[in-house]
C-alpha positions, 0 to 999 in steps of 0.5 A: 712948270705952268702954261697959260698964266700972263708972264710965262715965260718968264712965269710970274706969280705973287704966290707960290705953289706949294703941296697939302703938307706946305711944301713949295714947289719950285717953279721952272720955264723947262725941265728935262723928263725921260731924257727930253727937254719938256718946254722948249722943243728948240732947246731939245732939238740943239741937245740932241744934235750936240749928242749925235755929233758926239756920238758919231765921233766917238766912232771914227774907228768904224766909220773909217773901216772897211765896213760893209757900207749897208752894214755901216748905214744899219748901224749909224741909224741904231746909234747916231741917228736913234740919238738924233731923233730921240723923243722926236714924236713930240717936238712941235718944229718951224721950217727953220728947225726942219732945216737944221735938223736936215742939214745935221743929218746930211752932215753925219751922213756925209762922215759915215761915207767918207765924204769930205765937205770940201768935194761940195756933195749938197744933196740933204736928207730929209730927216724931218720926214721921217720924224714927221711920219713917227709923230703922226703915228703916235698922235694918231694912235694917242687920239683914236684911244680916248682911255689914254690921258694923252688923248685929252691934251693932244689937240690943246691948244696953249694960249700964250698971253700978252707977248712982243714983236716977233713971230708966235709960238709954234705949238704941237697943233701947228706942227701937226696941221703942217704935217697933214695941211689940215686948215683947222683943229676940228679937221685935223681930229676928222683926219686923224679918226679915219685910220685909212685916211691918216695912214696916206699921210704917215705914208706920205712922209715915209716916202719923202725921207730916203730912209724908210 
C-alpha cells in the first residue's frame, strides 16, 4: 500500500513493486493489520460497529436479566464497547463519523438498559470523547519518545495529489488539531512536549464522555 504517488487511490503505476529475489508485491488501496483496516479509517469504523452490534446481540439473555444495572454497564464496556472502539487511537475521524459513532453507542446503550426506541430517550453518549482522550494519550506518549519508529511518522502529513470536487481528506494530524484546537503542525508538537499541558487536554475529553 503506497501514499503520495498521483492516482491513489486508486494507485496507478506503469511498474510493479517487487522484492531482490524478483517477487512482485500486489499493490492494495487498504489491508486489514492487527484486526484493523489500515487505509481507510471510515471503513474500520463501519467494521467495528457491524461486530459491536453483533456482539451485543449475541447476549440478549444477560441484557434482559435481573443483572445488577452497574454490573451489567461493567460488563457491556469489557465486551461490546471494547469491540466498539478496538483500534480507536488511530482513526483520524470527521464530525460526520463522531456522530455515527455517538449514536451507535446510545443505541447499544439504550439495549443494555431495556430501553425501547419508541419511548423517544434522545440523550447521546459522547463515545467520541473517550476515543479522543485514548488517542491523545498514545499520540502524546508515541511523540515525546523519539526511539519509537512511531514517533517519526505521527506528525506526517499525507499530500494526496490531484483529487475531485468535494471535501479532503481528513488526516490523523487534522484529527488531532481537532482534539486540542492547535491551528498548525508545529504547535500542535509544542503542546504535545509539555506533559502538564497535554494531560488538560486528555483530561478535558475524559470529562466530556459519561463514561470515564
Amino acid at each position: 500500500m503506497t501514499y503520495n504517488i498521483d492516482g491513489h487511490p486508486p494507485l496507478v503505476r506503469h511498474s510493479p513493486l517487487s522484492t531482490r529475489n524478483g517477487t512482485v508485491l500486489e499493490q492494495k488501496s487498504d489491508f486489514k493489520y492487527l484486526g484493523s483496516w489500515v487505509g481507510d479509517s471510515l471503513k474500520d469504523i463501519k467494521v467495528r460497529k457491524g461486530l459491536a452490534w453483533k456482539a451485543l446481540n449475541g447476549m440478549d439473555r444477560i441484557w434482559k436479566s435481573n443483572m445488577n444495572p452497574g454490573l451489567k454497564k461493567r460488563f457491556f464496556v469489557a465486551t461490546v464497547e471494547s469491540i466498539l472502539i478496538y483500534g480507536c487511537e488511530s482513526w483520524a475521524m470527521t464530525g460526520a463519523m463522531e456522530k455515527s459513532l455517538n449514536g451507535t453507542y446510545t443505541c447499544t446503550l439504550h439495549k443494555i438498559q431495556n430501553v425501547h426506541w419508541s419511548s423517544h430517550t434522545t440523550n447521546e453518549v459522547a463515545i467520541a470523547d473517550k476515543i479522543a482522550a485514548k488517542r491523545l494519550q498514545l499520540a502524546g506518549h508515541c511523540h515525546r519518545h523519539p526511539e519509537l519508529s512511531t514517533q517519526k511518522v505521527l506528525l506526517w502529513e499525507p499530500k494526496h495529489g490531484q483529487r475531485g470536487k468535494g471535501r479532503p481528506w481528513t488526516s490523523y494530524v487534522d484529527t488531532l488539531k481537532n482534539d486540542t484546537g492547535a491551528k498548525s503542525t508545529s504547535e500542535l508538537a509544542s503542546l504535545m512536549e509539555d506533559r502538564d499541558v497535554w494531560r488538560s487536554h486528555v483530561h478535558a475529553h475524559w470529562v466530556a464522555s459519561s463514561l470515564k
